[in-house]
C-alpha positions as CSV (number, residue, x, y, z in Angstrom):
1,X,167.1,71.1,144.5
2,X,167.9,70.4,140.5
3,X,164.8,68.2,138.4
4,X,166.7,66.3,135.6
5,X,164.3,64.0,133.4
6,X,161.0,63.4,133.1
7,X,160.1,65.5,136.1
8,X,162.1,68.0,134.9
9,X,160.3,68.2,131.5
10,X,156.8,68.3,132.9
11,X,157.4,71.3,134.9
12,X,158.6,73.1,131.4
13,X,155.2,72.1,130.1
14,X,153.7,73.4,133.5
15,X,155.2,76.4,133.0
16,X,154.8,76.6,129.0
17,X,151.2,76.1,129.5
18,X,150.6,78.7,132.4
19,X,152.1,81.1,130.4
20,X,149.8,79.9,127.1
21,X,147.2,80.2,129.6
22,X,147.6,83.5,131.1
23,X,148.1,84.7,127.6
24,X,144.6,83.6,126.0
25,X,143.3,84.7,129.1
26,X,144.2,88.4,128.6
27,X,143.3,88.0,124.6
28,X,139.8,89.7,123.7
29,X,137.8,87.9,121.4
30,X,136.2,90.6,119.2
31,X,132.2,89.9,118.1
32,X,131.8,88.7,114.3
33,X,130.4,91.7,112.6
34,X,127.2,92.5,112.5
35,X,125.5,91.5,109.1
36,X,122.1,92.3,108.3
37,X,120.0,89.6,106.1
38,X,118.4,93.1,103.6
39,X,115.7,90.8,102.8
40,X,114.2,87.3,102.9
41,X,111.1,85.8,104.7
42,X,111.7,86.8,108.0
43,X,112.1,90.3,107.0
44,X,109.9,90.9,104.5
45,X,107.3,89.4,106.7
46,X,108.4,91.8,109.4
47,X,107.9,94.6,107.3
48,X,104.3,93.4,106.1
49,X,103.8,93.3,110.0
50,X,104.5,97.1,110.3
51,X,102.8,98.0,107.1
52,X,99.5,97.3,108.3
53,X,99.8,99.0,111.5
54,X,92.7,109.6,109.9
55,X,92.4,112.4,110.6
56,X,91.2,114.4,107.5
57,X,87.2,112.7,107.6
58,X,86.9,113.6,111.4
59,X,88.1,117.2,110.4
60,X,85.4,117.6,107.7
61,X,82.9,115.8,109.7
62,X,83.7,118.0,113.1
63,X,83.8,121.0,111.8
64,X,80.8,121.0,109.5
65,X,78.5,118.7,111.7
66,X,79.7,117.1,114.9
67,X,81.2,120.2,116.7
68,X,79.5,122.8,115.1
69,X,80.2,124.8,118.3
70,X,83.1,125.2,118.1
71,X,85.5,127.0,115.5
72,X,87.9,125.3,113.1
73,X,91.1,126.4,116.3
74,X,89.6,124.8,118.9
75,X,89.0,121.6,116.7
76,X,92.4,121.6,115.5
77,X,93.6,120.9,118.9
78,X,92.3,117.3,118.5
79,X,94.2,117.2,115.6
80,X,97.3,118.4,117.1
81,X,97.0,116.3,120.5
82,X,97.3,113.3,118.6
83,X,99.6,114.5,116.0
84,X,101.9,115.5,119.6
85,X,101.1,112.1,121.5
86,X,101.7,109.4,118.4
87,X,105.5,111.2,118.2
88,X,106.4,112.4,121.8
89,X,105.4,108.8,123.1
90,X,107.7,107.3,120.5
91,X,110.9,108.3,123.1
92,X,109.4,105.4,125.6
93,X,107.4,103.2,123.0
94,X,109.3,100.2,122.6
95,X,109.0,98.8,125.8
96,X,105.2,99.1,125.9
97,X,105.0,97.5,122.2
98,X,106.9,94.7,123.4
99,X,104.2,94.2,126.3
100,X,101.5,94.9,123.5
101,X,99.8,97.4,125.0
102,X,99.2,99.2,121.5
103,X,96.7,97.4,120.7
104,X,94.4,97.6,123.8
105,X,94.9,101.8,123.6
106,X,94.3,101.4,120.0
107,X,90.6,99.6,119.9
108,X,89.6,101.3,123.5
109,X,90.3,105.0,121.8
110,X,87.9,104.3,118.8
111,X,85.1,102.5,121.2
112,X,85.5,105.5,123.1
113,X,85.2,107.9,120.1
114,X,81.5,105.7,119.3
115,X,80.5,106.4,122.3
116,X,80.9,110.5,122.5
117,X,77.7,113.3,122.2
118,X,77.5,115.0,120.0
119,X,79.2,118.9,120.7
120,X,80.8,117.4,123.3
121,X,84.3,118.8,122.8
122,X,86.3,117.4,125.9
123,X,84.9,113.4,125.1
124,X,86.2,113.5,121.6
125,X,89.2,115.3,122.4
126,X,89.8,112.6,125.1
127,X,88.5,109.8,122.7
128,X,90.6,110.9,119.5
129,X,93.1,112.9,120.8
130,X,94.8,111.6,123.9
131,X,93.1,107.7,123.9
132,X,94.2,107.6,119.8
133,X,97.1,109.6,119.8
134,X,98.4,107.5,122.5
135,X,98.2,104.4,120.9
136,X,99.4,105.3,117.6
137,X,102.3,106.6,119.2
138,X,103.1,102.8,120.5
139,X,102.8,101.5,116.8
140,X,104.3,104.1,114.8
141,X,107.7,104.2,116.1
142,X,108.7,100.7,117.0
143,X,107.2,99.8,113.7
144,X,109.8,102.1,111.8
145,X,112.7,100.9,113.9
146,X,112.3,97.3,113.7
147,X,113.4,97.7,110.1
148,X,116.6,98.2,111.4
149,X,116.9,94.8,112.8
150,X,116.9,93.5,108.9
151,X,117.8,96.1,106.8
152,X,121.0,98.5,106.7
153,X,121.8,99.3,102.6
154,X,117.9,99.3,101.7
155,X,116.7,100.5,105.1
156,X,115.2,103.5,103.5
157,X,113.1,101.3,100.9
158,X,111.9,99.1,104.2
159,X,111.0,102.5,106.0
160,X,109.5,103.8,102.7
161,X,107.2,100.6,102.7
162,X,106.0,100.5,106.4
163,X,105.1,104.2,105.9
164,X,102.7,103.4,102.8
165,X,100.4,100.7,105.2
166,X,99.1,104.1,106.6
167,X,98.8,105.6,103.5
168,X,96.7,102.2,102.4
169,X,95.1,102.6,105.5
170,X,94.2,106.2,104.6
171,X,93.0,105.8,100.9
172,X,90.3,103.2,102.3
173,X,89.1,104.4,106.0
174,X,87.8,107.8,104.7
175,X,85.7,106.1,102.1
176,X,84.5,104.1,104.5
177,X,84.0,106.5,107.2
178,X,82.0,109.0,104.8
179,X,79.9,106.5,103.8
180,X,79.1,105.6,107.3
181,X,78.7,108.9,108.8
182,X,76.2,110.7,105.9
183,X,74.2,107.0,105.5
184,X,72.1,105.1,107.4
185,X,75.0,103.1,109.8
186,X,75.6,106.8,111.1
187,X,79.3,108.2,113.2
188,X,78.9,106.0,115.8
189,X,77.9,102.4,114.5
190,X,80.6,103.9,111.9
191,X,83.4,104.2,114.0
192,X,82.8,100.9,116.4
193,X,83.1,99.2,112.9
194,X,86.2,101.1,112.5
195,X,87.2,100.0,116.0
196,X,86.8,96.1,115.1
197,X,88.6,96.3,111.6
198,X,92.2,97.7,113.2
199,X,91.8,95.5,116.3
200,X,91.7,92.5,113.7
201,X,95.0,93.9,111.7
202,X,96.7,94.9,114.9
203,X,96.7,91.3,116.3
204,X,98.1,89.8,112.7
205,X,100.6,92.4,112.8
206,X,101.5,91.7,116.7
207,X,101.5,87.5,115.5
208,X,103.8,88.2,112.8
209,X,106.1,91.2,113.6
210,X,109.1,89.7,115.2
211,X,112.9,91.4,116.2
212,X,115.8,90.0,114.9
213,X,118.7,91.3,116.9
214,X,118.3,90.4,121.0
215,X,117.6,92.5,123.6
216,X,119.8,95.3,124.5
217,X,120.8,96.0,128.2
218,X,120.2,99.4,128.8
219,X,122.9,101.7,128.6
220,X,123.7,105.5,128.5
221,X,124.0,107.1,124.9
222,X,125.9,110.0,124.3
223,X,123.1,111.9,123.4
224,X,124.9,115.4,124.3
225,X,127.4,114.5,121.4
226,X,124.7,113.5,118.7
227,X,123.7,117.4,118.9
228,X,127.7,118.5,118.2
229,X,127.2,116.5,114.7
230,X,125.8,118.8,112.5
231,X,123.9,116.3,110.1
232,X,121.4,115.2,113.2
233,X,121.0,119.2,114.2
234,X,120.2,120.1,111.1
235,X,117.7,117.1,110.4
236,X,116.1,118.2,113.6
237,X,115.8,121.6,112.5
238,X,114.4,120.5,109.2
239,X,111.7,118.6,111.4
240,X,110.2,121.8,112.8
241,X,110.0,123.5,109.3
242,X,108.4,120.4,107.8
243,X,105.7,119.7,110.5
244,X,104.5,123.4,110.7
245,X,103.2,122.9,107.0
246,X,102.9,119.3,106.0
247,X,99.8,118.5,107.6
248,X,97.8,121.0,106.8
249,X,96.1,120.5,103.2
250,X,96.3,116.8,104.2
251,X,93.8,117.7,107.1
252,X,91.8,120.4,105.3
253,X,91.6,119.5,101.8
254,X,87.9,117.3,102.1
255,X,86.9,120.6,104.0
256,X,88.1,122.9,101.6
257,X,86.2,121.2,98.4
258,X,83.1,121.2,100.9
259,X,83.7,125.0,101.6
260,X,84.0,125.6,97.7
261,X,80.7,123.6,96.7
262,X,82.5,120.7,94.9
263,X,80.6,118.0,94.3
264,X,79.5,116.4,97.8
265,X,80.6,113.1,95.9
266,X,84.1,114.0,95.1
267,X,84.5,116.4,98.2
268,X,84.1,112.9,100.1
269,X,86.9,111.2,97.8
270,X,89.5,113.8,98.1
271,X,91.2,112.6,101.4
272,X,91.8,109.0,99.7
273,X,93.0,110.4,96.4
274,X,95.4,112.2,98.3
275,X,96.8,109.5,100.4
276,X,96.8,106.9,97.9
277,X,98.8,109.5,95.3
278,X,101.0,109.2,98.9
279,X,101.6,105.6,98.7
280,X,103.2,105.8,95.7
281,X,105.4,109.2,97.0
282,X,106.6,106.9,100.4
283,X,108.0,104.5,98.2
284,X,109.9,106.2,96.0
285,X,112.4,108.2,97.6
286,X,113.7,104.3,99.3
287,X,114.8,103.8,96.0
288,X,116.4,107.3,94.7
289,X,118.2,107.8,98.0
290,X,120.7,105.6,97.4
291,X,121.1,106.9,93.8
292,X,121.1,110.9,94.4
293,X,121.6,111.5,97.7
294,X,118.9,112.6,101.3
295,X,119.7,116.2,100.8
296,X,119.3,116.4,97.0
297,X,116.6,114.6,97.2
298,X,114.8,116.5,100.3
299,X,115.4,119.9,98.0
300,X,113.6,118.9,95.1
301,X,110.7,117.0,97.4
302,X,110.5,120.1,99.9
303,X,110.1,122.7,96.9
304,X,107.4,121.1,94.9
305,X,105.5,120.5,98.3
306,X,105.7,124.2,99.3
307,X,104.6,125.9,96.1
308,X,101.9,123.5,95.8
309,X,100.4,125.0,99.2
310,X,100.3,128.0,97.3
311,X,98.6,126.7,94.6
312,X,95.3,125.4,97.1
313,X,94.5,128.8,97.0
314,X,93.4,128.5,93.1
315,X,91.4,124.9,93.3
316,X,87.6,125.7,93.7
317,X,86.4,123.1,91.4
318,X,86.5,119.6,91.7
319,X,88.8,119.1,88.7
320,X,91.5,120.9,90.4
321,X,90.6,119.3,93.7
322,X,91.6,116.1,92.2
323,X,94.8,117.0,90.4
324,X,95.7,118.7,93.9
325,X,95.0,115.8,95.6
326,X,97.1,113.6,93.5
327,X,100.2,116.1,93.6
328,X,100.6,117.1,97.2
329,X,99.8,113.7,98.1
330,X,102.8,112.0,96.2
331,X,105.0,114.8,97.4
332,X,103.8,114.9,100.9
333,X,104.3,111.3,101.3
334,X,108.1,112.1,99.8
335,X,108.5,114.3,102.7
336,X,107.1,111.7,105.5
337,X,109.7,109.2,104.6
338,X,112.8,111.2,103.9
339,X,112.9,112.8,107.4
340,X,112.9,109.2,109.4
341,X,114.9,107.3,106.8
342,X,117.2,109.9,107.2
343,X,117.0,110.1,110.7
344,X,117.7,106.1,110.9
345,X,121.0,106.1,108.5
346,X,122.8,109.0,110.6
347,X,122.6,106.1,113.5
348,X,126.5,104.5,113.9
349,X,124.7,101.1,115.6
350,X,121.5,100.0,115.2
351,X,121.4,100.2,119.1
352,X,121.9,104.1,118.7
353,X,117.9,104.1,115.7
354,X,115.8,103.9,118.6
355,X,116.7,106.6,120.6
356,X,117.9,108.9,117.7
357,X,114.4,108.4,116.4
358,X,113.1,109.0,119.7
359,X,114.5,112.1,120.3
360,X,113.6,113.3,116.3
361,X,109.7,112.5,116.9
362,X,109.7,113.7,120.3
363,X,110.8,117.2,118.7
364,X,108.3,116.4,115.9
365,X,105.2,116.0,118.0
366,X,105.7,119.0,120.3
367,X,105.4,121.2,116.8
368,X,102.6,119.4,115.2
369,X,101.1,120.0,118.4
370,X,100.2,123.7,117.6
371,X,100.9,123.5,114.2
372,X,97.8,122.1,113.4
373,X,95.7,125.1,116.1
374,X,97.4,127.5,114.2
375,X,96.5,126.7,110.9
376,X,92.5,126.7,112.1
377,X,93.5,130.3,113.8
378,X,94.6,131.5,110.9
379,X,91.7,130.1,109.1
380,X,89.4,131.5,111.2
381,X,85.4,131.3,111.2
382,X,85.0,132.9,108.2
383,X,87.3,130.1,106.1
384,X,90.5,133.2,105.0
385,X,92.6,130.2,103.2
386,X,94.8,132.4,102.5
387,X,96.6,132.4,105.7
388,X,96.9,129.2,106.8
389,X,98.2,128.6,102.9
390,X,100.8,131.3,103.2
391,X,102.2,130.1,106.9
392,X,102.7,126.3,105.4
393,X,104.1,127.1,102.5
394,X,106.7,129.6,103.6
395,X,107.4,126.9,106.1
396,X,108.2,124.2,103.3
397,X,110.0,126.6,101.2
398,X,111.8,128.2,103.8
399,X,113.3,124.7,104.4
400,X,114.3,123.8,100.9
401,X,116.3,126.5,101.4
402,X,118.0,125.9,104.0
403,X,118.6,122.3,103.0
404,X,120.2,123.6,99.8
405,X,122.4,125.9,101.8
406,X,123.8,123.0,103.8
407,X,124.9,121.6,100.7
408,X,127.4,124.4,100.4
């Protein structure tokens, strides 16, 4: 049967149109690219958030007072188990941030700290070790990631900033600690005090910390191809070299000046000198990176941190304390943000800075782990800096080299 006419011309248009139809059907619309606001309210207040999310006092005061039972190896465990927990949870953390766990772990591990005996080795090492390192480990992590909801070209500055709040945090808790623990208030009154100060700042930085991008279904990465690129193998190997030296003046420096009769005055001060010089030494590298390069960079950092180790072994006065203090502290705090900065840029999504972070602190938490034990072996009872000074800075310098031979 023949259409002429109107009917005729309506089933064209039928037929034009199923065709029109089948054809958007099978187009793919592709997502707008994703843009990233690098700055503005919202992500500076972010940032602030993180910021305000130590050790080196409790060292000092464990070793020379509060554990006095036990040798400097055995207390370095502490040490190390939170070093360990605050990275190796960061592989899980975000999911129990989001729930806001942190900050329950956070104010229970110092309430249980003020309420240890004294020479009671498993009660602090449960109090500050596992209860603390736990709940740093929920708070460190996610708060360096969620810079990479705002901030892509000056990710590193962002990463740079949210690493100083602990280095803030650091210049003013030892003062505050010391002056608690040798006065009247006493370690206990000292650290519920503690206790009540970072449950405050953890709530405003829960109120105001927000994500930007939304919530990611979970999916499979190709982990097993991020260790064939050799720029995320050899940050990893970096990582072990760096953590099996950078932490040990920062933890030992107050006890060293003690152990050398500096002045009980400035002994007290050293731990913030050195961590406010380490402000300054996080921010920094945010804003040369861009300029000269991670690895170039990294070299110069790595170097100057390693022969400064060597150089502990010459302060014994409070003079050089001080200057010491101020040096490894800016270049220490160099070191602490180049590796996750770095870490975050090798990332081809910002889906894919979670998990490569993960995986990076995971590594770094199973070395400062023992790093940290074997620096007190090596120091022994008898206080034989020179070993503990020799293994970190070998360590350091070892991996300057190896950063400039990657280069070639």
């Amino acid at each position: 049967m023949n259409t002429t006419g109107p009917e005729r011309e309506k089933v064209e248009e039928v037929s034009v149109n199923g065709v029109k139809d089948e054809e958007e059907t099978d187009q793919t619309i592709s997502p707008p690219p994703l843009t990233f606001p690098e700055g503005g309210f919202d992500a500076w207040k972010t940032v602030f958030g993180a910021y305000i999310n130590t050790y080196g006092t409790f060292e000092d005061y464990y070793v020379r007072q509060y554990l006095t039972n036990y040798s400097p190896s055995a207390i370095g465990w502490i040490g190390g188990t939170q070093i360990f927990l605050t990275f190796f949870t960061g592989a899980f953390a975000g999911l129990l941030f989001d729930k806001g766990y942190f900050l329950v772990l956070n104010s229970l591990g110092l309430f249980m700290l003020s309420i240890t005996h004294e020479n009671s080795f498993y009660q602090v090492f449960l109090a500050h070790g596992v209860t603390l390192g736990l709940a740093t480990g929920l708070t460190y992590v996610p708060s360096l990631g969620i810079a990479g909801h705002y901030f892509q070209r000056r990710r590193a500055l962002a990463v740079g900033i949210i690493i100083s709040g602990s280095a803030l945090g650091a210049v003013t808790t030892p003062i505050m600690l010391n002056r608690f623990f040798t006065g009247s208030m006493g370690f206990h009154n000292g650290v519920r005090i503690s206790a009540g100060i970072n449950t405050f700042l953890l709530i405003i930085a829960l109120l105001i910390t927000r994500t930007r991008l939304p919530p990611k279904k979970l999916q499979r990465f190709p982990v097993g191809q991020w260790f064939k690129e050799p720029p995320y193998v050899s940050m990893l190997i970096f990582i072990v070299l760096v953590f099996f030296g950078l932490f040990y003046p920062v933890f030992d420096v107050q006890l060293n000046a003690s152990k050398h009769s500096v002045d009980p005055i400035i002994a007290l001060y050293t731990t913030s000198v050195l961590n406010a010089a380490s402000l300054f030494g996080r921010i920094l590298p945010g804003l040369l990176v861009p300029i000269t390069g991670t690895l170039n960079i990294g070299i110069f950092v790595m170097t100057c941190t390693g022969a400064l180790i060597f150089c502990m072994l010459a302060v014994k006065d409070a003079a050089g304390t001080i200057v010491f203090s101020i040096f490894y502290g800016f270049f220490s705090g160099a070191a602490t943000t180049l590796a996750p900065a770095s870490v975050a840029l090798l990332a081809k999504s910002p889906a894919e800075i979670g998990t490569r972070l993960g995986i990076f602190f995971t590594l770094a938490g199973v070395i400062g782990l023992f790093a940290t034990p074997i620096s007190g072996a090596l120091l022994t009872d008898s206080f034989i800096w020179v070993r503990p000074d020799v293994f970190a800075g070998v360590s350091l310098l070892h991996l300057a080299q190896e950063m400039k031979e990657s280069l070639r």
